[in-house]
C-alpha positions in Angstrom: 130.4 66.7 94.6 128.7 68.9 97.1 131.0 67.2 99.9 134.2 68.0 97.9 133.2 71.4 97.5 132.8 71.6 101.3 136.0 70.1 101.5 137.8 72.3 99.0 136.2 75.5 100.9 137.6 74.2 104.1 140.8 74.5 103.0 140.9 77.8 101.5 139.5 78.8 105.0 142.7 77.1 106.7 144.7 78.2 104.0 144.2 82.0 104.7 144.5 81.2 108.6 147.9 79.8 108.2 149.4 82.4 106.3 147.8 85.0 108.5 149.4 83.1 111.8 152.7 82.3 110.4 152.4 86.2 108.8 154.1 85.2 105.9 153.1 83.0 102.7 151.9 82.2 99.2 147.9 82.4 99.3 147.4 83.3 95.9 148.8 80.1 94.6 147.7 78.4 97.5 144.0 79.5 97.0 144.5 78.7 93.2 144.6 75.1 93.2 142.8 73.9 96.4 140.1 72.3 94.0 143.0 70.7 92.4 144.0 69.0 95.3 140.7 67.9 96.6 139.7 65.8 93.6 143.4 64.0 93.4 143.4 63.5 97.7 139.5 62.8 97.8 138.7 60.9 94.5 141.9 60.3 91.9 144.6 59.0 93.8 145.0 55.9 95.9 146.5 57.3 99.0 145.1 57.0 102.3 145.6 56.3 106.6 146.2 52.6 105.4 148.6 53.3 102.7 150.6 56.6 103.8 153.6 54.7 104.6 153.9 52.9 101.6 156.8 52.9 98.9 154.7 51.2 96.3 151.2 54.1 96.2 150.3 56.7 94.2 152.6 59.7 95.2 152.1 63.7 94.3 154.6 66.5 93.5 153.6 70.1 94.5 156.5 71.1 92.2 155.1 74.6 92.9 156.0 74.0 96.7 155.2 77.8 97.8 151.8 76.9 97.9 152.6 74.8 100.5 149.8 75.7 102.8 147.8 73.9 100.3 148.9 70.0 100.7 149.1 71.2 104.6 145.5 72.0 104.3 144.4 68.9 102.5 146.6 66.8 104.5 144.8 67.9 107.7 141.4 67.2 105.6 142.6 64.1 105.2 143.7 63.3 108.6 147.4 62.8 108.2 148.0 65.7 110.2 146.1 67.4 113.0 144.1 71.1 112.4 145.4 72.0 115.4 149.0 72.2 113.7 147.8 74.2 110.8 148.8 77.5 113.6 152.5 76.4 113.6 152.7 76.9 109.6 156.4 78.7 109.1 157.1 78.6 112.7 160.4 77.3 113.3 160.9 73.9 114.4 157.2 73.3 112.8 156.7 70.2 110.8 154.9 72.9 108.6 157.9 74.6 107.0 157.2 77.3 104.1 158.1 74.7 101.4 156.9 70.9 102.5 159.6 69.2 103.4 159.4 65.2 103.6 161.4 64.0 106.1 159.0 66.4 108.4 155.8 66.5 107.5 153.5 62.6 106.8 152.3 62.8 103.7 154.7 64.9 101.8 156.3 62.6 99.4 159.0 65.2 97.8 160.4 67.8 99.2 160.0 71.1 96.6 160.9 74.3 96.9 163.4 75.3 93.7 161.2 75.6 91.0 161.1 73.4 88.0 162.8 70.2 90.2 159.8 68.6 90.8 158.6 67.6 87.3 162.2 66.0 87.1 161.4 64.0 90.4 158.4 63.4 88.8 159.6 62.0 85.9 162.1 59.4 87.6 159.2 58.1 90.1 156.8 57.2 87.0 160.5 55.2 85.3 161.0 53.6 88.4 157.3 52.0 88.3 157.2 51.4 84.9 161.0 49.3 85.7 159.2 47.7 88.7 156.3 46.6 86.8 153.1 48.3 88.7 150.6 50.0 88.2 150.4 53.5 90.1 150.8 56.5 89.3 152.9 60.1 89.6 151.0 63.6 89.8 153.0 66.6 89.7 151.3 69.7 90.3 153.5 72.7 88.2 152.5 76.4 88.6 152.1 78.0 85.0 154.7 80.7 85.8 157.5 77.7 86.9 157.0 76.6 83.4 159.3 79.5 82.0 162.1 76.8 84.0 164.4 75.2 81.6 164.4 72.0 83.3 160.8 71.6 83.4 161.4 71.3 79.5 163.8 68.6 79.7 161.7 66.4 81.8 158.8 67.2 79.1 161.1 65.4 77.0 162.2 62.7 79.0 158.4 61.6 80.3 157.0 61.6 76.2 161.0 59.6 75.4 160.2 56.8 78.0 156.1 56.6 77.3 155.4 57.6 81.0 151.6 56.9 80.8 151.7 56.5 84.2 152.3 60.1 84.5 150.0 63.2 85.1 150.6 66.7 85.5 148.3 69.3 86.3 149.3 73.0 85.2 147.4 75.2 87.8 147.2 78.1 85.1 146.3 81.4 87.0 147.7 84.0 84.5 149.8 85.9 87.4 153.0 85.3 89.4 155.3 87.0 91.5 156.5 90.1 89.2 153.0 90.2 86.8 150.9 88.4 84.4 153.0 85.4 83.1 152.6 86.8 79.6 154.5 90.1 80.4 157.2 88.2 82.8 158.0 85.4 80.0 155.3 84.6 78.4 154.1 80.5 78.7 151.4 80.4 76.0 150.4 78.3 74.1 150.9 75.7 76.9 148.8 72.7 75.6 150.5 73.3 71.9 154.1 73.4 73.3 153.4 69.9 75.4 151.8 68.3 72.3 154.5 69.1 70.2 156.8 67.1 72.6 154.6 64.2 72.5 152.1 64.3 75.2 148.1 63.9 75.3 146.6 67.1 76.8 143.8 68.0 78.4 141.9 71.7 79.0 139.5 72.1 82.3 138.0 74.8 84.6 140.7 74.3 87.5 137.7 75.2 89.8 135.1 72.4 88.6 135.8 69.5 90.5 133.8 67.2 88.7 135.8 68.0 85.5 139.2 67.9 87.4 138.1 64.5 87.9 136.7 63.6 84.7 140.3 64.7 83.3 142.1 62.3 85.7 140.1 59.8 84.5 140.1 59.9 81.5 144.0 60.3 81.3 144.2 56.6 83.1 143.0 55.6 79.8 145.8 57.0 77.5 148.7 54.4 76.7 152.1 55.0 75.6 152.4 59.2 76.3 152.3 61.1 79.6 149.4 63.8 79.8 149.0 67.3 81.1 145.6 68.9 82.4 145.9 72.5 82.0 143.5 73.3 84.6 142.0 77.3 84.0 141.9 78.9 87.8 141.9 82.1 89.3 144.7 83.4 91.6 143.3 84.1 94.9 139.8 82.3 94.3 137.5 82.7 96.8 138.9 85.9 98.4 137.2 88.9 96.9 140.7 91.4 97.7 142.8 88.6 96.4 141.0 87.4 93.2 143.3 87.9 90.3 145.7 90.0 92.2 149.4 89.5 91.8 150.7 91.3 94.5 149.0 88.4 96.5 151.4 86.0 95.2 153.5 86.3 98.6 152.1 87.8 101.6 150.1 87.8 104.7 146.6 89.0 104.7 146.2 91.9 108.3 144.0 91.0 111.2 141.0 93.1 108.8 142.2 91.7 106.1 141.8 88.1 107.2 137.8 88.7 108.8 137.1 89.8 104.8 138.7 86.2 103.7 137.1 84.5 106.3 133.6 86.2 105.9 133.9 85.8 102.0 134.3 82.3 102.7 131.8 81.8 104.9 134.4 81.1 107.8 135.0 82.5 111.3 137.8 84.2 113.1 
């Protein structure tokens, strides 16, 4: 786990760089789920050098595809892109566009950007499996505020009407988005109630405990005949002492000072 934490760290250093280069961006979001992302990339998900170019593979959905300079960051951890491109991220022309976009960027299997969409997506990769007859599986990463998105309802619906086991989501649940707290915007709670009552199996975990993010993953391989959600607890910013739990951090780019704080709260360097 030690390694993963590394790993996750890493990221939240490149994460704060990017945004700071390309002077615009989503860190909160960003910083939010970066544990998320290390236990599918590094442990859950069958996806690697070998594989990337494969139709038949696991495949993930940032449905909240703001936080693009997340999967940037883990892609690069994972070698499917080089660091060195991180510093083009929202450049134009860069393969590193604000919202991934797939026929750019390896690694990107969707292209998101309108909320809500990429649950739907989502939803029609784990049918098509199921029609094919094999065995991988669909993650979808939704932000809690994208919930308040009609269609992210009706795909609820569709993935507990077709028995899409082979389906996970992961809520990164942060409390904030662009305007507020998501209770005062439109409030989402009581997440894991509303999913159960459309028929899915769901699971609760610190969002920031990589072991348990795991664990979750795991342990939803094992459920038959419902999709499940992980409703993964995290803290907007995490890692950045300014940016912790800070909703005007949703969208923009930390200052020259601003970034030496990030970096020296994470232990990086300029």
């Amino acid at each position: 786990m030690e390694n993963l934490q590394k790993i996750a760290n890493n990221m939240r250093i490149n994460i704060v760089k990017m945004v700071h280069a390309g002077k615009s961006g989503h860190p909160g979001g960003a910083l939010s789920c970066a544990d998320i992302l290390t236990a599918l990339y590094f442990n859950v998900m069958d996806i690697n050098k070998g594989n990337l170019n494969d139709k038949v593979r696991d495949k993930f959905i940032l449905s909240k595809g703001h936080a693009s300079a997340a999967i940037y960051a883990v892609l690069a951890e994972k070698g499917f892109i080089p660091f060195e491109e991180l510093t083009t991220f929202r450049a134009i022309n860069s393969k590193l566009q604000g919202h991934p976009n797939m026929l750019d960027c390896p690694g990107v299997d969707i292209s998101t950007g309108s909320l809500g969409q990429g649950l739907s997506v989502g939803v029609g990769m784990s049918l098509a499996n199921k029609l094919d007859g094999n065995d991988y599986r669909t993650y979808v990463l939704c932000g809690d505020g994208e919930l308040q998105e009609g269609q992210i309802w009706e795909a609820v619906m569709s993935a507990a009407h077709y028995n899409l086991d082979n389906l996970l989501v992961i809520v990164d649940h942060n409390g904030l988005q662009i305007d507020g707290k998501n209770s005062d915007v439109m409030n989402v709670s009581p997440i894991g109630e509303k999913f159960k009552a459309f028929g899915w199996n769901t699971i609760a975990v610190d969002g920031h405990d990589i072991e348990a993010i795991i664990a979750g993953c795991n342990y939803a391989k094992t459920i038959k005949g419902k999709p499940t959600v992980i409703i993964a607890e995290t803290i907007k910013g995490k890692g950045v002492s300014f940016m912790e739990n800070v909703a005007g951090w949703h969208g923009k780019a930390p200052s020259d000072e601003e970034l030496a704080i990030a970096l020296k709260d994470l232990g990086g360097n300029n």
